[in-house]
C-alpha atoms as an extended CHARMM CRD file, in Angstrom:
* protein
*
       216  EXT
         1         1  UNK       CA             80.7840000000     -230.0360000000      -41.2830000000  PROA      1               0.0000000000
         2         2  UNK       CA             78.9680000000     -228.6110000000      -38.4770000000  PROA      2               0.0000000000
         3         3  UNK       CA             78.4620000000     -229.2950000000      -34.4850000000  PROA      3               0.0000000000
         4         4  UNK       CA             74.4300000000     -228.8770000000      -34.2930000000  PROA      4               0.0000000000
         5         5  UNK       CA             75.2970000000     -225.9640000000      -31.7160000000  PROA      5               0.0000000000
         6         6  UNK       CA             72.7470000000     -223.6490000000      -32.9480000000  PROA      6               0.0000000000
         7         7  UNK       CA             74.7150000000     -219.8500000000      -33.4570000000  PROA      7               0.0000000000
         8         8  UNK       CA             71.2240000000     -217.5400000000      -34.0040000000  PROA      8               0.0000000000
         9         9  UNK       CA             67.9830000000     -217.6430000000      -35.1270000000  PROA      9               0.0000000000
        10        10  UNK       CA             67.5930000000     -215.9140000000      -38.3040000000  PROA      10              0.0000000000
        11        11  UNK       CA             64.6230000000     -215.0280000000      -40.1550000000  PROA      11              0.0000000000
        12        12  UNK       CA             63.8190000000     -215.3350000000      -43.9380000000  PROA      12              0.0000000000
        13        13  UNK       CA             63.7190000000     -212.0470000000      -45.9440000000  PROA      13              0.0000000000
        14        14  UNK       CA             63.0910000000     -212.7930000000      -49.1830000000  PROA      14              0.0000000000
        15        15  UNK       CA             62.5610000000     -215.9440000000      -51.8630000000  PROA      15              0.0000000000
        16        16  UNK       CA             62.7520000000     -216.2970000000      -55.0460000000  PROA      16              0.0000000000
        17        17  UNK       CA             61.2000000000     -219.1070000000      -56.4400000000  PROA      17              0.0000000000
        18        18  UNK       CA             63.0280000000     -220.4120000000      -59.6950000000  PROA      18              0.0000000000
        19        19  UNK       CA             62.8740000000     -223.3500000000      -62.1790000000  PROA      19              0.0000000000
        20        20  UNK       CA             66.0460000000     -224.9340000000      -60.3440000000  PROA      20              0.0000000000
        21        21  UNK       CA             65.0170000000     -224.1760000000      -56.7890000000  PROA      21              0.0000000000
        22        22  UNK       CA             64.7710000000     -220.9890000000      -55.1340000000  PROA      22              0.0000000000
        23        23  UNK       CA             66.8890000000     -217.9540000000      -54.0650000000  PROA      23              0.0000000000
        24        24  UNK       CA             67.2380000000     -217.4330000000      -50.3160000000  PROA      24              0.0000000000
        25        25  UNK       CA             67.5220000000     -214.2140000000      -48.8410000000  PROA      25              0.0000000000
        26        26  UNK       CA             67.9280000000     -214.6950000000      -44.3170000000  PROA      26              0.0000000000
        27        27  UNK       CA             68.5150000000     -212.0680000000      -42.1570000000  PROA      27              0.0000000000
        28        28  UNK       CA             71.5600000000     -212.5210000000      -39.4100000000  PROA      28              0.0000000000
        29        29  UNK       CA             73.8990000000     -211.1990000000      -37.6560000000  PROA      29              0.0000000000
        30        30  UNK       CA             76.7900000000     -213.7600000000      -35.8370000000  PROA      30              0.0000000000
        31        31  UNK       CA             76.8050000000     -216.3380000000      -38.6920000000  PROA      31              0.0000000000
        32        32  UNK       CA             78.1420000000     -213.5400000000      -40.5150000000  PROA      32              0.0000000000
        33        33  UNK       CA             81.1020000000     -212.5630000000      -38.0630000000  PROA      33              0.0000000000
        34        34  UNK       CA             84.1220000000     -214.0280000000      -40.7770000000  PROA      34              0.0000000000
        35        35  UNK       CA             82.2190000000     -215.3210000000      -43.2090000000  PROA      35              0.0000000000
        36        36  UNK       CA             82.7790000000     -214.7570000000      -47.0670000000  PROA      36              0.0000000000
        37        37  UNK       CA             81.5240000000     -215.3320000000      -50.1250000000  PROA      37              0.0000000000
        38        38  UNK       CA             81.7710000000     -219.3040000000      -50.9360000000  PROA      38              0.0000000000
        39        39  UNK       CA             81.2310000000     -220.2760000000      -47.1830000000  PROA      39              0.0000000000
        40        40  UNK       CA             78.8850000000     -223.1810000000      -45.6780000000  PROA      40              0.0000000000
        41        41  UNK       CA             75.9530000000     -222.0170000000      -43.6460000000  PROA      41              0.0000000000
        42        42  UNK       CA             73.6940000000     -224.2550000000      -41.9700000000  PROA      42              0.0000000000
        43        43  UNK       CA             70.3510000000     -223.1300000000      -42.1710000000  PROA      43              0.0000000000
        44        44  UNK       CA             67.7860000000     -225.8020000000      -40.3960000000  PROA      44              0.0000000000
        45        45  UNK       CA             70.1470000000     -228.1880000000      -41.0550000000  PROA      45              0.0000000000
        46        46  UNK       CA             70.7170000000     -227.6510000000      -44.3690000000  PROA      46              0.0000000000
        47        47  UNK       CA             74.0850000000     -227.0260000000      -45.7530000000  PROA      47              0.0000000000
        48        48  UNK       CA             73.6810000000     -223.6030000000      -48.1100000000  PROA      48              0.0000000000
        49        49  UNK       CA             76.4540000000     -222.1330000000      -49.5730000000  PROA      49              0.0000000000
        50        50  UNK       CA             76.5880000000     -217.9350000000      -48.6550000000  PROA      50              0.0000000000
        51        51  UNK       CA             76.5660000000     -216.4890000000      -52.4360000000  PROA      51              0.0000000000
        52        52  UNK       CA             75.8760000000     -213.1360000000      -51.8190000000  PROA      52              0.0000000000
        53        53  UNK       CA             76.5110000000     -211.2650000000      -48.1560000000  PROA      53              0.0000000000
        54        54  UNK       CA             75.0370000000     -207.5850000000      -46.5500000000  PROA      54              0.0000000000
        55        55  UNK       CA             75.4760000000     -206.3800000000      -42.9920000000  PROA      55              0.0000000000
        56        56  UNK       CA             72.3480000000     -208.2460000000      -41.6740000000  PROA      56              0.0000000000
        57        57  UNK       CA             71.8000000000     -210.6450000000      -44.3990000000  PROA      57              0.0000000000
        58        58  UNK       CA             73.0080000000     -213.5740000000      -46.3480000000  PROA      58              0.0000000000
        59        59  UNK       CA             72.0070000000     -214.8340000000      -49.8750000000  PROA      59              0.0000000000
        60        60  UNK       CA             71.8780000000     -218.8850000000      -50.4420000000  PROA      60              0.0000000000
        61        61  UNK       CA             70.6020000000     -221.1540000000      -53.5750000000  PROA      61              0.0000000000
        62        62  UNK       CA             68.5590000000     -223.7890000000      -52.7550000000  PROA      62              0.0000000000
        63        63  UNK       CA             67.9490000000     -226.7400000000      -55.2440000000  PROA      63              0.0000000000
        64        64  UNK       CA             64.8340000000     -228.6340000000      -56.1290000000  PROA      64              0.0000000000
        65        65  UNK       CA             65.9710000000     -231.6140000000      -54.7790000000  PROA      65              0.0000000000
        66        66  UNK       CA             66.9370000000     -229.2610000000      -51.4260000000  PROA      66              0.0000000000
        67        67  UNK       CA             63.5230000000     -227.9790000000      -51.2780000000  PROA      67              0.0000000000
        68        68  UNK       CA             61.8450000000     -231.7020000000      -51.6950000000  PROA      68              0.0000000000
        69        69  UNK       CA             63.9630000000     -233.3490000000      -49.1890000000  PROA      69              0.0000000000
        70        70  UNK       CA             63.6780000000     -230.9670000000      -46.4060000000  PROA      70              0.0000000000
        71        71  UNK       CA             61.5610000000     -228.4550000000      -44.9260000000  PROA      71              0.0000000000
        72        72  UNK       CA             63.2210000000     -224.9180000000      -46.7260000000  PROA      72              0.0000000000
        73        73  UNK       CA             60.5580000000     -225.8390000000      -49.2180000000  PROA      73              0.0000000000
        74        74  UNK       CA             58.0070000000     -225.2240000000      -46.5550000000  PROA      74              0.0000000000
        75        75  UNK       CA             59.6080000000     -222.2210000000      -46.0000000000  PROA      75              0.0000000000
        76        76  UNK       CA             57.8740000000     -218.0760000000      -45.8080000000  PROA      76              0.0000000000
        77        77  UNK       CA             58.6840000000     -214.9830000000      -45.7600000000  PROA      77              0.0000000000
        78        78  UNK       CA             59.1000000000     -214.2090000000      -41.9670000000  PROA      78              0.0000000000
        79        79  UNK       CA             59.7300000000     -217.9260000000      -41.2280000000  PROA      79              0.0000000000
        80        80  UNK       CA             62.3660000000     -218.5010000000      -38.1160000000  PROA      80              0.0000000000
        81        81  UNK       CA             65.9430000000     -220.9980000000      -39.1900000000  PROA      81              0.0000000000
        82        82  UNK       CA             68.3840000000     -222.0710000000      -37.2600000000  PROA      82              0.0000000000
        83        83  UNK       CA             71.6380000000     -221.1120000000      -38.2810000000  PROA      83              0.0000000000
        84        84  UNK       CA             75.6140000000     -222.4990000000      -37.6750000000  PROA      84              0.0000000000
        85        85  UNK       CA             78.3330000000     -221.4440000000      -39.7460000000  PROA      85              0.0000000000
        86        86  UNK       CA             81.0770000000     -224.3940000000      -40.7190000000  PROA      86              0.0000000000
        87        87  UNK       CA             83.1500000000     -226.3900000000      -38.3220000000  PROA      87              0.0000000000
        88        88  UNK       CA             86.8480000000     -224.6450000000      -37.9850000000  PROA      88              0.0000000000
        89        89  UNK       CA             89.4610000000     -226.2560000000      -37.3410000000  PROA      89              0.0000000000
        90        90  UNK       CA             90.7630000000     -225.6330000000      -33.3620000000  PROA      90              0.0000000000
        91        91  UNK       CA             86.7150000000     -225.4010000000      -32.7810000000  PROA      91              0.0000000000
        92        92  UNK       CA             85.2850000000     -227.8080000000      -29.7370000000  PROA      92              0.0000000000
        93        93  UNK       CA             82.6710000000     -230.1530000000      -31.0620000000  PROA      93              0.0000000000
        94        94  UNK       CA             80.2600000000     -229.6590000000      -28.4990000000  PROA      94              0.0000000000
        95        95  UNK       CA             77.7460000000     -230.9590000000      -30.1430000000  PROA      95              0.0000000000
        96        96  UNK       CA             77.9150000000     -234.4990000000      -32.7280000000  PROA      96              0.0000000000
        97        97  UNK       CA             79.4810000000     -234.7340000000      -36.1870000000  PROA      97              0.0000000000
        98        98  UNK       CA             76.9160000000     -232.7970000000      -38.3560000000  PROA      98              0.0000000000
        99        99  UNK       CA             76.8780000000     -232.9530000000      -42.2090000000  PROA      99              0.0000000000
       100       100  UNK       CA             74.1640000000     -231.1160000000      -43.3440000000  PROA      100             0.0000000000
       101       101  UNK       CA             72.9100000000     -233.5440000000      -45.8540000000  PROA      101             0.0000000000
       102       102  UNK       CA             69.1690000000     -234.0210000000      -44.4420000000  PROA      102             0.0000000000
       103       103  UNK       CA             67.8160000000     -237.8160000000      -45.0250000000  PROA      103             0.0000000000
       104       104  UNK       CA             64.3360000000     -236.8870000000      -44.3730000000  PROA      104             0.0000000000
       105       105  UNK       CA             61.5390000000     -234.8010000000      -42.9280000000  PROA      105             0.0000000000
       106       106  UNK       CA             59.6860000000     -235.4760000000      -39.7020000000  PROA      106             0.0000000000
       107       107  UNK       CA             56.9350000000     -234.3250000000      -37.8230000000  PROA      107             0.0000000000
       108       108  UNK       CA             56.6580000000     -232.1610000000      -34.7310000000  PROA      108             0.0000000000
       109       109  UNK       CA             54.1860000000     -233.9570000000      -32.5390000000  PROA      109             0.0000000000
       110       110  UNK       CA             53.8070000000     -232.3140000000      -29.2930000000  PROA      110             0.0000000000
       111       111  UNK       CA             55.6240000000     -230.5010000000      -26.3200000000  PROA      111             0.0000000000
       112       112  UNK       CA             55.7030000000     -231.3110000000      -22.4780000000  PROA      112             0.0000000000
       113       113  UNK       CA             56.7100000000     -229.6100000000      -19.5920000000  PROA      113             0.0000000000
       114       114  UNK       CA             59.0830000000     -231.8290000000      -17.0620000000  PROA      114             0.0000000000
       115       115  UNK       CA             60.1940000000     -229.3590000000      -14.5340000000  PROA      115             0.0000000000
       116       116  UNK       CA             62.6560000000     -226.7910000000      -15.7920000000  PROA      116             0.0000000000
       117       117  UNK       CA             62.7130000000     -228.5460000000      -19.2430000000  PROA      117             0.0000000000
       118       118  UNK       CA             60.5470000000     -229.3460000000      -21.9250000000  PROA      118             0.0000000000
       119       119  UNK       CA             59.9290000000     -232.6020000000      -23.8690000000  PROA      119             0.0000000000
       120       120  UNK       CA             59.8550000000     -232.9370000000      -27.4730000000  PROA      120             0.0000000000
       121       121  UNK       CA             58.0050000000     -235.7180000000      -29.4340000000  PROA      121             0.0000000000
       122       122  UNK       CA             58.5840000000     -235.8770000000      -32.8770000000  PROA      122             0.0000000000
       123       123  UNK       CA             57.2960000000     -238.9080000000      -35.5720000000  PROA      123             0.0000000000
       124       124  UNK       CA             59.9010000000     -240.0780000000      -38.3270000000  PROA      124             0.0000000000
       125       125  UNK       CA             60.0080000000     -242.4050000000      -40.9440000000  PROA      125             0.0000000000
       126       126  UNK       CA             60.3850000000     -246.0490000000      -40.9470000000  PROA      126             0.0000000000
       127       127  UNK       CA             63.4010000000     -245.2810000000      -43.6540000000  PROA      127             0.0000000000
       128       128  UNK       CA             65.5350000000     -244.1350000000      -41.2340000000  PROA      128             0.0000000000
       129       129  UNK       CA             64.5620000000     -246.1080000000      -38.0960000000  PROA      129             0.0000000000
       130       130  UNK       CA             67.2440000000     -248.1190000000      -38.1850000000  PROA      130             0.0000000000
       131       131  UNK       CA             69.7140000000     -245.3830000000      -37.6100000000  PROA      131             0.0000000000
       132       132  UNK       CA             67.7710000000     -244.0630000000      -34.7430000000  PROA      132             0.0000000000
       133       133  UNK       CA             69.1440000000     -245.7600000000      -31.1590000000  PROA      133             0.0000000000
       134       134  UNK       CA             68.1760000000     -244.4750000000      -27.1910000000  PROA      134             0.0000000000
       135       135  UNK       CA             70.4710000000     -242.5060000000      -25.8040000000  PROA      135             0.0000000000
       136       136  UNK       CA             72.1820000000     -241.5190000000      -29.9450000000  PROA      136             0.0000000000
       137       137  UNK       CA             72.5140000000     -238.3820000000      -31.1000000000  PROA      137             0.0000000000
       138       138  UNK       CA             69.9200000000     -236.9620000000      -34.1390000000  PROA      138             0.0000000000
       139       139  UNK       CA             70.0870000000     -233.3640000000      -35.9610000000  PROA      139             0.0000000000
       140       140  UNK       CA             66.6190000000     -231.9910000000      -35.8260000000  PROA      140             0.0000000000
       141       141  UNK       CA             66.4550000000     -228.5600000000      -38.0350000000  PROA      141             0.0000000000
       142       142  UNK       CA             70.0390000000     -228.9400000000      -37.5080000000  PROA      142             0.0000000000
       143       143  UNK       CA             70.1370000000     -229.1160000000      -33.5120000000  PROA      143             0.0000000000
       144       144  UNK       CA             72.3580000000     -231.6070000000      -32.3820000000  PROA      144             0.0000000000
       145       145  UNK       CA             69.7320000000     -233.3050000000      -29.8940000000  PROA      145             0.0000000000
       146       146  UNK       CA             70.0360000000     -236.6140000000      -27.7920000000  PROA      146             0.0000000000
       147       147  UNK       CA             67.1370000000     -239.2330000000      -27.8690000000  PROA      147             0.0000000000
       148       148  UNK       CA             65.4900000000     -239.8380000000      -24.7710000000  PROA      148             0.0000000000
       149       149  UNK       CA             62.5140000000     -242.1700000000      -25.3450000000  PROA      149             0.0000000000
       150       150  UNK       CA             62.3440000000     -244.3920000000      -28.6890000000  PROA      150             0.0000000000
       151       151  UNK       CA             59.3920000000     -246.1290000000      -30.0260000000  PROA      151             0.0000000000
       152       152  UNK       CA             59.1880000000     -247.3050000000      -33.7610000000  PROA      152             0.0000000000
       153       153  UNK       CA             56.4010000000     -244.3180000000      -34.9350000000  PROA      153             0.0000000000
       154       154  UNK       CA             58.3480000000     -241.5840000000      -32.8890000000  PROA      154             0.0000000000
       155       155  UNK       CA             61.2180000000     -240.1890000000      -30.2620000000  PROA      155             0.0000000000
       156       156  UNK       CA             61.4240000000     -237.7670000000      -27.5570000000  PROA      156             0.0000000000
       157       157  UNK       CA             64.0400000000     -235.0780000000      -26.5620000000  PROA      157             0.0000000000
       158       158  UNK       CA             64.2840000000     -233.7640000000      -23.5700000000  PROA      158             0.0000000000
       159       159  UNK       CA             65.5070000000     -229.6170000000      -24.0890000000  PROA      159             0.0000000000
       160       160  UNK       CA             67.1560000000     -227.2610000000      -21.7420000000  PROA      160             0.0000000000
       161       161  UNK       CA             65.9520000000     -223.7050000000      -21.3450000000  PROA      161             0.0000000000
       162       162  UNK       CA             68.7130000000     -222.4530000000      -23.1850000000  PROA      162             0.0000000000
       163       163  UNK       CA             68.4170000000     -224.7720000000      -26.1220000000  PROA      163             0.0000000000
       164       164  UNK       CA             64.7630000000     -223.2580000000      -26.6700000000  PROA      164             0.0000000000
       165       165  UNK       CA             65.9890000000     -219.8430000000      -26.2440000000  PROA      165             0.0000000000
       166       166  UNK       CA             68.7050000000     -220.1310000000      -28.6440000000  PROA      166             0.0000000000
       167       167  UNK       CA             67.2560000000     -222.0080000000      -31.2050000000  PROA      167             0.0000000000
       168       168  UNK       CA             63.6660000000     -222.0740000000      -33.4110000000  PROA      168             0.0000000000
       169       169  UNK       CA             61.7290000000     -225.0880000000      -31.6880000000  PROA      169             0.0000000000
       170       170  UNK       CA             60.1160000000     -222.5560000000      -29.4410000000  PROA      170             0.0000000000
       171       171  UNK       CA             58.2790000000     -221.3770000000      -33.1230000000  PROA      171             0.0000000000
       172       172  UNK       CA             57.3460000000     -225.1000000000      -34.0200000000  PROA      172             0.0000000000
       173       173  UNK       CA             53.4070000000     -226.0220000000      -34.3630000000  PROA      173             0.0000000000
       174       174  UNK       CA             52.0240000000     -229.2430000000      -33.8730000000  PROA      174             0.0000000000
       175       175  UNK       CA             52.3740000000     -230.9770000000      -37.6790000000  PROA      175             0.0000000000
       176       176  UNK       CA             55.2790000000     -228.4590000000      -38.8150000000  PROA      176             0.0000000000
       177       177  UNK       CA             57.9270000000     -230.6170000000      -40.9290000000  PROA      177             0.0000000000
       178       178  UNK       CA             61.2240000000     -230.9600000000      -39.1660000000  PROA      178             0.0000000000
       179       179  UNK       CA             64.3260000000     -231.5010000000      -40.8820000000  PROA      179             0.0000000000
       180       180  UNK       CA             66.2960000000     -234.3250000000      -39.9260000000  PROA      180             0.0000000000
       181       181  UNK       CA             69.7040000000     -236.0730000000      -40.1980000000  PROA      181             0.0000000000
       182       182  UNK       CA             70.7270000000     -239.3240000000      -38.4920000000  PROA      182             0.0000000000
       183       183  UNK       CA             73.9230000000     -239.7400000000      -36.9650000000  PROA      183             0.0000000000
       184       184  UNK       CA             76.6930000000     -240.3870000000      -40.1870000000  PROA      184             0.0000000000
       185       185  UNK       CA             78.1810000000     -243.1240000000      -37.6530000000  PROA      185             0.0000000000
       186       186  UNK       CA             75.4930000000     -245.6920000000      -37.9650000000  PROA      186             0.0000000000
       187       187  UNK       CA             75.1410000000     -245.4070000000      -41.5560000000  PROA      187             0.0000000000
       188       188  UNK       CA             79.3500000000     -245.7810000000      -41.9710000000  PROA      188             0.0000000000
       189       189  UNK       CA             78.6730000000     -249.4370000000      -38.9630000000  PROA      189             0.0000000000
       190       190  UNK       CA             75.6460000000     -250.1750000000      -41.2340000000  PROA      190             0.0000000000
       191       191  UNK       CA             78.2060000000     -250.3430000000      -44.4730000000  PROA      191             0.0000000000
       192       192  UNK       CA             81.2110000000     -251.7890000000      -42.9070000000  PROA      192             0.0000000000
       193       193  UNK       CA             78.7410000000     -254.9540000000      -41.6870000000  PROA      193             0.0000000000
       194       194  UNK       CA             77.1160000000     -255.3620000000      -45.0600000000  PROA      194             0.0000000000
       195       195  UNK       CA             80.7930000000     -255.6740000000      -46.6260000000  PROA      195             0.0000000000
       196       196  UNK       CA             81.8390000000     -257.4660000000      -44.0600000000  PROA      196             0.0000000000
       197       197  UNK       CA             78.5780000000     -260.1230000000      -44.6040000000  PROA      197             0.0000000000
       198       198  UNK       CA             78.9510000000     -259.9100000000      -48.6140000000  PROA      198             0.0000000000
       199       199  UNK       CA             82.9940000000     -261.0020000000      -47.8660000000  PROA      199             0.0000000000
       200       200  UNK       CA             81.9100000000     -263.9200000000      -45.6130000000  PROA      200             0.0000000000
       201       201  UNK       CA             78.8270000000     -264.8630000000      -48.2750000000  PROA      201             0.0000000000
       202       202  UNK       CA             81.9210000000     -264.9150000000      -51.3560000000  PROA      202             0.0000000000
       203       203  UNK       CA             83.9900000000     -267.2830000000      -48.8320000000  PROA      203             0.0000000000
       204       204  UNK       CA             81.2710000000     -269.3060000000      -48.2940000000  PROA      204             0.0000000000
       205       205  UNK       CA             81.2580000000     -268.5710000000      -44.5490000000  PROA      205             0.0000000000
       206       206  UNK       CA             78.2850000000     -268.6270000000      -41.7790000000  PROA      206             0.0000000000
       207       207  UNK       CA             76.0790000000     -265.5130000000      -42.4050000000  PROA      207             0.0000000000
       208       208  UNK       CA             72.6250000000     -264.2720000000      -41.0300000000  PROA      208             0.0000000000
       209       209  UNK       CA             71.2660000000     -265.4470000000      -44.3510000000  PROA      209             0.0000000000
       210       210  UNK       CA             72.0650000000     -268.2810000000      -44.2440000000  PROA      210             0.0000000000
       211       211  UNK       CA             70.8210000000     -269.1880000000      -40.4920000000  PROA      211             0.0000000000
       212       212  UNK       CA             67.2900000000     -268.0480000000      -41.7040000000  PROA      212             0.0000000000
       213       213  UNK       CA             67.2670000000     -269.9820000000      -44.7450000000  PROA      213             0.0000000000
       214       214  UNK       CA             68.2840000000     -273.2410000000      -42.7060000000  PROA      214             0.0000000000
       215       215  UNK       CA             65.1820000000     -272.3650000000      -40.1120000000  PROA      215             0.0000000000
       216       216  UNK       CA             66.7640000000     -270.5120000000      -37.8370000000  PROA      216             0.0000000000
């Protein structure tokens, strides 16, 4: 698990492409402070698991199904990631509760100026619109971010100085692919109300269902 407090901005080193996926190779330097062989490592988002460790690098496999879901697949040599190691336990969340499971890709749409801070617009899919709420939390390349402005082809972040210093949105073009995972709470309400409607439905009790097959 992770915060979406952004640790460094690494850059990739090496990759090697291979019938399962591909062999990543990113240069760092505090992700690596403690870390061992075996250990999670978000990289844009993405939980990687750290299979092979230097003094300025780290070694990750990424799967197919890694590479199709989320940007990594998009990814060069050169190419800037965010990076946050695991959660410990005693650390401060000071972000949201990140998993590192990406549900989908977006789109970096443009960038604002609004005094000292900048404005991010990015498009998403209708897939995951539903988990997507003003004022929520969202993980974008693994940045915990809150949603300022909310329309159903897009949303808006509003980001500190320090935030674009610290992390790799400063490197984003208009059209890059952005990695992005929706907050795990609405997708645990989302389940609890769809048991909770299939449990009325078996009793035979009043559902939305059934208001909208009566007319209403």
């Amino acid at each position: 698990m992770f915060t979406g407090i952004i640790e460094e901005v690494g850059a990739v080193r090496q990759i090697e492409k291979k019938a399962t996926g591909a062999f990543l190779t990113i240069s760092a330097r505090k992700v690596l402070e403690g870390t061992r062989i075996g250990d999670s490592i978000s990289v844009n988002g993405v939980d990687v698991t750290a299979v092979k460790l230097g003094p300025d690098y780290f070694s990750a496999d990424a799967s197919l199904e890694t590479l199709r879901r989320s940007n990594l697949g998009n990814l060069t040599v050169g190419s800037r990631v965010n990076l946050e190691r695991a959660l410990a336990v005693g650390d401060r969340l000071s972000g949201h509760i990140v998993q590192g499971h990406v549900d989908t890709t977006g789109t970096f749409l443009s960038k604002r100026q609004e005094g000292n801070s900048f404005v991010f617009r990015f498009g998403y899919p209708a897939e995951v619109g539903r988990y997507i709420v003003h004022k929520g939390s969202i993980a974008v390349d693994g940045i915990s971010l809150t949603i300022a402005n909310l329309t159903d082809e897009y949303f808006e972040v509003w980001v500190v100085p320090h935030t674009l210093q610290e992390t790799n949105l400063n490197y984003l073009k208009t059209g890059d692919a952005i990695n992005l995972e929706v907050d795990i709470l609405a997708k645990y309400i989302e389940r609890l109300l769809q048991r909770k409607g299939d449990d009325q439905e078996k009793k035979g009790g009043l559902t939305l269902q059934h208001l909208i097959d009566s007319g209403y």
